[in-house]
N, C-alpha and C positions, 0 to 999 in steps of 0.2 A: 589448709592448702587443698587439700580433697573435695573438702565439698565446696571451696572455688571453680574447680575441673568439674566437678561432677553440673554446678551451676552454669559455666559456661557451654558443657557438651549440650545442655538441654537446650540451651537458647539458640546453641548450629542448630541443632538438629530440628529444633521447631520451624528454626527461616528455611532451610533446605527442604523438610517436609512441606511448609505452606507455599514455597514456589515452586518445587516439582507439581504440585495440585494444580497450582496456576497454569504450568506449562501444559500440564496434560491436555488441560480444560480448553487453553486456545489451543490447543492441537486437534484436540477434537474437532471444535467449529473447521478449520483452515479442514482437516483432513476429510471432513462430510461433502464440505462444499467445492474443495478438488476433486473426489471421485464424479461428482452432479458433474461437473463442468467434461472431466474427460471423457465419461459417456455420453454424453450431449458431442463432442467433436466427430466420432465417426460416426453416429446416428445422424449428423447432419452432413456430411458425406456423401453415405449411402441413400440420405433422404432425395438429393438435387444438386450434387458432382461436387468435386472440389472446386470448381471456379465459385459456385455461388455460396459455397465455407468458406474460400479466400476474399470474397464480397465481403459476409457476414466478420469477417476476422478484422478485414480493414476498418468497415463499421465501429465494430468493437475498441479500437485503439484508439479513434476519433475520440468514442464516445467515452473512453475512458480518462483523456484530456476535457472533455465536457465534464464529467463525475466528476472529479477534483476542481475546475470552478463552481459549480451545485455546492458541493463541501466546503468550498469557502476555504479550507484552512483548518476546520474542525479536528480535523485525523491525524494533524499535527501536533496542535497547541490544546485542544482540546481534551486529551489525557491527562495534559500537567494540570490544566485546570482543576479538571474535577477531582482530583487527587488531593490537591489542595484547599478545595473551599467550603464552606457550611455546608448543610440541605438547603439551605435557599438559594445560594447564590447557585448552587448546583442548577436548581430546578430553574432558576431564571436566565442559566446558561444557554438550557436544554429548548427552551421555547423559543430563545434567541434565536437560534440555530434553525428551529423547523422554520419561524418565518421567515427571515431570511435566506433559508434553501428553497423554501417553497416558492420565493417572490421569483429567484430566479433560474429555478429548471423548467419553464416553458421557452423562454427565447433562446439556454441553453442552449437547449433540446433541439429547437430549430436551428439554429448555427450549425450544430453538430450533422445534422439530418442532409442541410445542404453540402457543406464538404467534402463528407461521405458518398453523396450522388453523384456531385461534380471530379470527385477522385477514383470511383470505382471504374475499371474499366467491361466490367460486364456487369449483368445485374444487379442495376445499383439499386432496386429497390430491400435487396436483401444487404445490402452495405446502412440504406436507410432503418431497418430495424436492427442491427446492430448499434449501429451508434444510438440511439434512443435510449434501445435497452440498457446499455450500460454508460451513458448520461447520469439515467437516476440512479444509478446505484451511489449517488453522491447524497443521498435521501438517510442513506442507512444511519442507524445509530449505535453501530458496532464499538466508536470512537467513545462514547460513555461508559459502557461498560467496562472496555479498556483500563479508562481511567479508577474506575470502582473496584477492579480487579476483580470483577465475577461472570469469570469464562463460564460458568454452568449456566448460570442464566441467560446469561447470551446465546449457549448453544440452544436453550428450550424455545425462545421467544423472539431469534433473531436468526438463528443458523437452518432449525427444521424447516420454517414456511419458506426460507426461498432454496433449499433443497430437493423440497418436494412442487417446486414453480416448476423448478428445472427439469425433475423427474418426471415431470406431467407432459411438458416438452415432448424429450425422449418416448414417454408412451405414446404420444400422438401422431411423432415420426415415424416410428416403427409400423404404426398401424395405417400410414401410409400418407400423411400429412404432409407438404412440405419443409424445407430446413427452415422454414419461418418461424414455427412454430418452439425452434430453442430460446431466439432471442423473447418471445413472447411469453412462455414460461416464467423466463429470469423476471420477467418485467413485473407478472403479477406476484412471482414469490416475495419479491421486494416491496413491493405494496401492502402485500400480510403481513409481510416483518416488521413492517415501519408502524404500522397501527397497535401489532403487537406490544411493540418497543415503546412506545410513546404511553399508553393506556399505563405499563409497570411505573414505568420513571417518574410518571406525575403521582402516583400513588402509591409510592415508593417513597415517594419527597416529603410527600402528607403526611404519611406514617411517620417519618423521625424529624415532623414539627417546622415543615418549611412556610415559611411565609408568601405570599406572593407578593415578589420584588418587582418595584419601579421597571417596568422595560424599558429599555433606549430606544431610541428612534433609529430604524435602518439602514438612513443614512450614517450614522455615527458608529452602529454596529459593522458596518462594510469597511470605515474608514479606518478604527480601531485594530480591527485584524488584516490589513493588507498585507502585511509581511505575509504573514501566514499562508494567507494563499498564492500570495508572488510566488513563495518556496515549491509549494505543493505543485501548484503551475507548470513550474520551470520543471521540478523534476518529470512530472505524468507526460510534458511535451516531449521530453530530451526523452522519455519510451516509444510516443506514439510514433515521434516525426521520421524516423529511419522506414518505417513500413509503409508511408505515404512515399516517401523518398523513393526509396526500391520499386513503388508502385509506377512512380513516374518516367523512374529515368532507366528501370531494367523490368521491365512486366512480366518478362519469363520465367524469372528466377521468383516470382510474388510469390507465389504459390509453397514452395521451398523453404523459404526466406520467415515467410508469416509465421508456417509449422513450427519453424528452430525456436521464431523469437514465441511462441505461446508455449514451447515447453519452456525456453528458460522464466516464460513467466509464470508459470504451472510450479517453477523447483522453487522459486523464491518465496511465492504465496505459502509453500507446504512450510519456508521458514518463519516465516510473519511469525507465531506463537513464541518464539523464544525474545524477538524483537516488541512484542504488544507485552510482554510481562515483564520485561527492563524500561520499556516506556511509562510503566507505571510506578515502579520501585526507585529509580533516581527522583522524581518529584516530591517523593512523599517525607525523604530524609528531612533534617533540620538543616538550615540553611549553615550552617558548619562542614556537614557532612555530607554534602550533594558532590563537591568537586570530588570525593575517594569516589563515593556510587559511579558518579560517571566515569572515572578510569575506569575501576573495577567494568562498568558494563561496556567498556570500546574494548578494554582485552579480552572479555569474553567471549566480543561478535568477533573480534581477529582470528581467535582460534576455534570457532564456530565456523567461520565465514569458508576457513582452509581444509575445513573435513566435508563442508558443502559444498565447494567445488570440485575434490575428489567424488565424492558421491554421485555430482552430478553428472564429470565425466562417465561414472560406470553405467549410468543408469540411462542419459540419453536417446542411444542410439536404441534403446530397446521401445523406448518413450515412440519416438518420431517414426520408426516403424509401426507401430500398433494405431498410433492415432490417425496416421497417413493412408491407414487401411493399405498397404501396401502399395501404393501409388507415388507418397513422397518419399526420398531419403536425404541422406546430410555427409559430407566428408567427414572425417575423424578431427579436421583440422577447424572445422566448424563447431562441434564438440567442444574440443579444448578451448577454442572462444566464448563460448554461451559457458562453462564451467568456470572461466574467469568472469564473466557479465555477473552471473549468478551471485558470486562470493562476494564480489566489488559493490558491488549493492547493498547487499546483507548489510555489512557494515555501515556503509554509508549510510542506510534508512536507519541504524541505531545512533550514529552520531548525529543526524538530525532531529530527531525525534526523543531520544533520551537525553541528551548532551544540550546541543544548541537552542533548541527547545525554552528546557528547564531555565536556563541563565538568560532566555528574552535574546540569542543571537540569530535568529532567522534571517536578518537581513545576509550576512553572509551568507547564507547558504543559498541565498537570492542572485548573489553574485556570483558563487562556484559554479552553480548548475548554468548561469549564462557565458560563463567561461569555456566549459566542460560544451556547450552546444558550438559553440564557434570554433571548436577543434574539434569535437566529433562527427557533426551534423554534413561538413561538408567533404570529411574523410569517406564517410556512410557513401554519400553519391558516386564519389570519384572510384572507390572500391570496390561497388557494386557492378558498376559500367567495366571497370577493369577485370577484376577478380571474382566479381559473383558473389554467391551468397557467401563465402566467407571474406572477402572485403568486405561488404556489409557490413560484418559481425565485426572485422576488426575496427574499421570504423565508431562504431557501439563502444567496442571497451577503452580506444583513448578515450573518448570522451568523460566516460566516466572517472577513468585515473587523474585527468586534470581538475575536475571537480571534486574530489575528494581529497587532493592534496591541496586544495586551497581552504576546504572545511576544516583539515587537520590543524591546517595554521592557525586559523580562527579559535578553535579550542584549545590549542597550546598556550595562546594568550589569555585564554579567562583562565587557565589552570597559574598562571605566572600572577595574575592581579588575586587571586585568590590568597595566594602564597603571601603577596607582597602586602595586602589588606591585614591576613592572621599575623604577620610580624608586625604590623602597627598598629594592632590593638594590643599583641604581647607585653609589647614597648609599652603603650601608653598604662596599661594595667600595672607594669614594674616600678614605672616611673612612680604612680599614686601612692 
């Protein structure tokens, strides 16, 4: 009986030890490349005013609906994959992906560039390098290492070069450059990242004996993963499209409105690492034990999700003042909004990503998020015009709540066919 316990305690204590490591490791990446990013906001600033940060900002959300078409879908399903498959299929996942991202982040890029012109209401050329810059960042192959579950390496050869893009940025503003020069930064650190990344992976693959596999033809690779980026889609839209909205239909509040919504995107990136280490850990189980992982990881993000949006309330208003250079500020009731935005996410990027994911259910979550936009999306306008920046925000969080109680539903059902499949093979097993 002792050395049962004794055997058992070793084996918590090893999974608990190897995923606190996990977690450190993407916390480190997430926590490098959020300090890059918040001192890059008031260097660009102070570089060429808040209008041409609120440019650059709108840019950015454009362009970060552009990155998740680029992506394809990868930073979804792409985890479960590789978790899952040989070194070859790995390695023929990974080339998939670059050509396929690569064929199409040019006319992305251009889509993006123009809406971004055509929606900025002042210089829109700094709206144009914003959406570019973070276009590509759907190039990245952060989504591999995810799946291999090796955050150190990811920080060495994926997190430093576009850290130091960005910090390069910031030095060239300071010394007197325009705000141009953040998005331009990001651009080329992502570009060393990605050669970085690509250079290990493939000789990475070599080393534990990958073959090179048949590739598919890109049409068939596009066709094969549409869900995936349906998902990915709907969700980056149901981000971006509120700060276009605001842009349009209340302009005074943009400037305000962008601030809130990049810190609530600033709190939730800082959570990614707990979410990018459950995204790898539900896949890897035996298909017996995937449906406990994914409870186990949805009640972890529930009460994850409730101490980060406490957190975030505390920590906001201190946020939007530092980064606003004392120029923007936010209601308390705006706060308490972006502090439910924040947590309501968390979650839901785990239930899509670990959950719906694993069991091949994306097409729901294709649906929720188009749900979740037909009740948010047009709350966002009406709110803004009424109530300002926090109509906006409230706007933002129905949305959200309709879209994640239609995801719930969706996995309450694979957990029921789960149940009802293990009693009929119990059956069939009793019966022999």
């Amino acid at each position: 009986m002792l050395h049962r316990l004794r055997a058992l305690f070793e084996r918590s204590y090893s999974l608990v030890r190897s995923g606190a490591l996990r977690l450190v490791g993407f916390a480190l990446s997430v926590l490098v490349l959020a300090a890059a990013s918040l001192a890059a906001i008031p260097a660009m600033i102070a570089a060429s005013g808040d209008a041409a940060w609120g440019a650059i900002a709108l840019g950015q959300v454009i362009g970060t609906v552009g990155g998740v078409a680029v992506g394809y879908g990868w930073g979804w399903f792409g985890p479960a994959r590789v978790a899952q498959y040989d070194p070859t299929a790995r390695r023929t996942e990974y080339v998939e992906s670059v050509i396929a991202r690569g064929v199409l982040a040019p006319p992305v890029c251009a889509i993006a560039a123009i809406l971004a012109y055509v929606l900025a209401s002042s210089t829109p050329l700094f709206a144009v390098a914003g959406a570019v810059s973070a276009t590509c960042m759907g190039l990245s192959a952060s989504w591999y290492f995810v799946g291999l579950s090796r955050p150190f390496m990811m920080f060495a050869i994926e997190t430093i070069p576009r850290a130091a893009g960005t910090g390069a940025g910031v030095i060239l503003m300071t010394m007197g450059h325009s705000a141009l020069m953040g998005p331009l930064g990001m651009f080329c650190g992502l570009i060393a990242a990605l050669a970085f990344s690509s250079i290990w992976i493939l000789w990475a693959a070599k080393r534990e004996g990958a073959a090179s596999g048949n590739r598919r033809p890109l049409r068939t690779i596009l066709l094969l993963n549409r869900h995936g980026v349906a998902s990915a889609l709907g969700s980056a839209a149901y981000i971006a499209a509120p700060l276009a909205i605001v842009s349009v239909v209340a302009p005074s509040i943009q400037p305000a409105f962008a601030l809130a919504d990049r810190v609530k995107g600033l709190v939730f990136v800082a959570s990614a690492p707990a979410a990018a280490v459950l995204q790898g850990w539900v896949p890897r189980a035996s298909e017996a034990a995937r449906v406990r992982r994914a409870n186990i990881a949805l009640f972890s993000a529930g009460v994850f999700a409730v101490f980060l949006g406490v957190g975030t309330a505390a920590v906001a208003p201190g946020l939007v003042s530092w980064l606003g250079n004392g120029q923007i500020s936010v209601s308390w009731i705006v706060v308490v909004l972006m502090a439910g935005c924040v947590a309501i996410t968390l979650f839901q990027n785990v239930l899509e990503r670990a959950a719906l994911a694993t069991f091949g259910r994306l097409r729901a979550a294709v649906k929720a998020v188009a749900l979740g936009s037909l009740v948010g999306l047009p709350l966002v306008g009406i709110g803004a015009r009424q109530l300002g920046t926090a109509g906006a925000m409230a706007g933002v969080l129905a949305g959200l709540l309709a879209s994640v109680a239609v995801e719930l539903v969706t996995h309450l059902r694979v957990v029921r066919e789960a149940h009802r499949s293990n009693a009929s093979s119990q059956g069939s097993a009793a019966g022999e």
